[in-house]
C-alpha positions as CSV (number, residue, x, y, z in Angstrom):
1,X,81.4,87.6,150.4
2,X,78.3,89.3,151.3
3,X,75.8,86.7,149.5
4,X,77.6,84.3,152.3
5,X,77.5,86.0,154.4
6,X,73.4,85.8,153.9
7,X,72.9,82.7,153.1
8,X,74.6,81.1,156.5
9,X,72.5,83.9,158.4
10,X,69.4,82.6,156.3
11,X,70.7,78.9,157.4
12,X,71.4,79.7,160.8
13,X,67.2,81.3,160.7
14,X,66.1,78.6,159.9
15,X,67.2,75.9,162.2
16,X,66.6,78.0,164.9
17,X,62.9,78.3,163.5
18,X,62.9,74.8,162.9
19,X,63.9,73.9,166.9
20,X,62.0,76.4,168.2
21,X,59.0,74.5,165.8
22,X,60.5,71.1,167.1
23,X,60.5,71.6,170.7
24,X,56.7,73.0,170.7
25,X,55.4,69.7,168.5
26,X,53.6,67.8,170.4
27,X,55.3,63.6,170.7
28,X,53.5,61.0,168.8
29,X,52.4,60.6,164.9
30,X,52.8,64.3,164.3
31,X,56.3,64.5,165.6
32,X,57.8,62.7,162.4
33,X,55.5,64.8,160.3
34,X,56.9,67.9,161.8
35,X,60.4,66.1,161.6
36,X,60.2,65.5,158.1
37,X,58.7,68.8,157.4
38,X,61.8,71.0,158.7
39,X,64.2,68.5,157.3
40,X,62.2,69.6,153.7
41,X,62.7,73.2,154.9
42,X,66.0,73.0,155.9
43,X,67.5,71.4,153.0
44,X,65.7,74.0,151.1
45,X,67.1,76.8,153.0
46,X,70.6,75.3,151.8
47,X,69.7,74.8,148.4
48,X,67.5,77.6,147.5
49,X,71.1,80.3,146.5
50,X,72.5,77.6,144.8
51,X,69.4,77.5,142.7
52,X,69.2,81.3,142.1
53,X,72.7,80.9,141.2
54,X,72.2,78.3,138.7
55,X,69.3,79.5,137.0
56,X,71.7,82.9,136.0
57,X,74.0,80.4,134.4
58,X,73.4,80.4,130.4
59,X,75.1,77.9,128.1
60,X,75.2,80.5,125.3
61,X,77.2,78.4,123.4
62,X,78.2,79.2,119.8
63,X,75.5,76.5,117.5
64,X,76.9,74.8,114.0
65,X,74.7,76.4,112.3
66,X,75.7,80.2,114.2
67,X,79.3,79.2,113.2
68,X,78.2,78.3,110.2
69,X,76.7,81.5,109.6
70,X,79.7,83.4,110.5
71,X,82.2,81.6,108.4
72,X,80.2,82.0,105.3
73,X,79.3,85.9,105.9
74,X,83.7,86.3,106.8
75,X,83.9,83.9,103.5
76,X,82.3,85.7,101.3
77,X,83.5,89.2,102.4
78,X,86.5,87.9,101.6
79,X,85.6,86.5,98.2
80,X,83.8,90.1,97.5
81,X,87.0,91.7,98.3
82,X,89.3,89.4,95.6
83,X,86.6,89.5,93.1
84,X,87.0,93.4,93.4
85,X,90.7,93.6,93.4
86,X,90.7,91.0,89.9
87,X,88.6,93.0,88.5
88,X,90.6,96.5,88.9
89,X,93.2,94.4,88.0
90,X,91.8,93.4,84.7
91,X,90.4,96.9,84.3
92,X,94.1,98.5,84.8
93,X,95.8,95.7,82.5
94,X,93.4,96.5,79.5
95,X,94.3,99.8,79.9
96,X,97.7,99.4,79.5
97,X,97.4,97.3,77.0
98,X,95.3,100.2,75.1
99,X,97.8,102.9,75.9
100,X,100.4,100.9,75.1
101,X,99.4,100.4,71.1
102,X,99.6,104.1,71.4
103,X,102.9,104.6,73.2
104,X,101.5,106.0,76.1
105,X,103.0,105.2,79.4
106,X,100.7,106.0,82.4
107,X,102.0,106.6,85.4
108,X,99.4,105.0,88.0
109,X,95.7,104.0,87.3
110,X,93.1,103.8,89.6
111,X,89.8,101.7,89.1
112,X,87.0,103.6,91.1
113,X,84.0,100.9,91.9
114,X,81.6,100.5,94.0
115,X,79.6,97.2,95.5
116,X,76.8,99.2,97.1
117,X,74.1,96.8,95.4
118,X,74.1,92.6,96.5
119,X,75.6,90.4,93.8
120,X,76.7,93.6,91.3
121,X,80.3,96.0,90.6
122,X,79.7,99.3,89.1
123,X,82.4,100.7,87.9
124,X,82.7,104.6,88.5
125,X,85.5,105.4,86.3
126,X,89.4,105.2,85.9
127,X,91.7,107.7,86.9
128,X,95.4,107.5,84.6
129,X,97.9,109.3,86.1
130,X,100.3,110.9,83.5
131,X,103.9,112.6,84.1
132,X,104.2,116.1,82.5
133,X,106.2,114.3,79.6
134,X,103.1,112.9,78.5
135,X,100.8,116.1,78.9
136,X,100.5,116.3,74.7
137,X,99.2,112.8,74.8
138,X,96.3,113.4,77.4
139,X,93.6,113.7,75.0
140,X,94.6,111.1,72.9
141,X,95.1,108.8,75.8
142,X,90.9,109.4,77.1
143,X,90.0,109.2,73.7
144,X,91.6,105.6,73.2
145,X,90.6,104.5,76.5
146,X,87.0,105.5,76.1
147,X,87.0,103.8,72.8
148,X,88.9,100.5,74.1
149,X,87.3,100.4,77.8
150,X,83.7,101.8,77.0
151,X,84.1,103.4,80.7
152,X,84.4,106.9,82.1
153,X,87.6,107.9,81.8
154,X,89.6,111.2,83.7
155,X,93.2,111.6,83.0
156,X,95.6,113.8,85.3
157,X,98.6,115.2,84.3
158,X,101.0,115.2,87.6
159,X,103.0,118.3,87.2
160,X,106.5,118.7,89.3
């Protein structure tokens, strides 16, 4: 309310200038000059916090090619995430496949990987949770799996 405020005071400035100017001009040639002059001014005066305004006006809009951008880098998070959980996936199936020839039932297994370098998985190791029934068979159990899986291997025996 306060820039109107302004702006009709800054009006209101300048057509009293411009009378003031208009009654002092002397009559003849000049006197259309002058005319033409405070019409340029006035209509300047009237414009001129429009343009201000204006100019502060961005069109950031979002570019194809931003979009673009963004769709891929959500797209391939996405595709990093699935190619991780497949590969747990396959990781914990092979295992249970391996304790299985043995008649080992784990209880949970956990893939530990981690993505930290572009375009690679490095698996940490696998965790095989084992109920206390199973406690005679934990050494047996990391021995096959190291064999079978060729990976780091801890086994936990979840006591009650």
């Amino acid at each position: 309310m306060n820039a109107v405020y302004q702006w009709a005071t800054v009006v209101c400035l300048a057509a009293i200038v411009g009378a003031m100017i208009e009654l002092v001009t002397p009559v003849g040639r000049m006197e259309k000059m002058v005319r033409f002059v405070l019409g340029a001014f006035m209509i300047c005066a009237i414009i001129t916090p429009f343009t201000s305004t204006a100019i502060k006006i961005t069109f950031d809009l979002p570019t194809e090619s931003s979009i673009r951008q963004e769709d891929a880098s959500s797209f391939q998070q996405e595709l990093n995430q699935q190619v991780l959980k497949v590969a747990a996936e396959n990781i914990r199936a092979l295992a249970v496949e391996e304790l299985g020839k043995e008649q080992i039932i784990p209880q949970k297994i956990e893939v530990n990987m981690d993505t930290s370098d572009k375009e690679s998985i490095s698996i940490i190791n696998v965790v095989v949770y084992l109920e206390e029934s199973q406690k005679e068979n934990r050494r047996k159990a990391q021995q096959v799996l190291e064999d079978g899986l060729g990976l780091p291997i801890e086994i936990i025996v979840n006591e009650r």
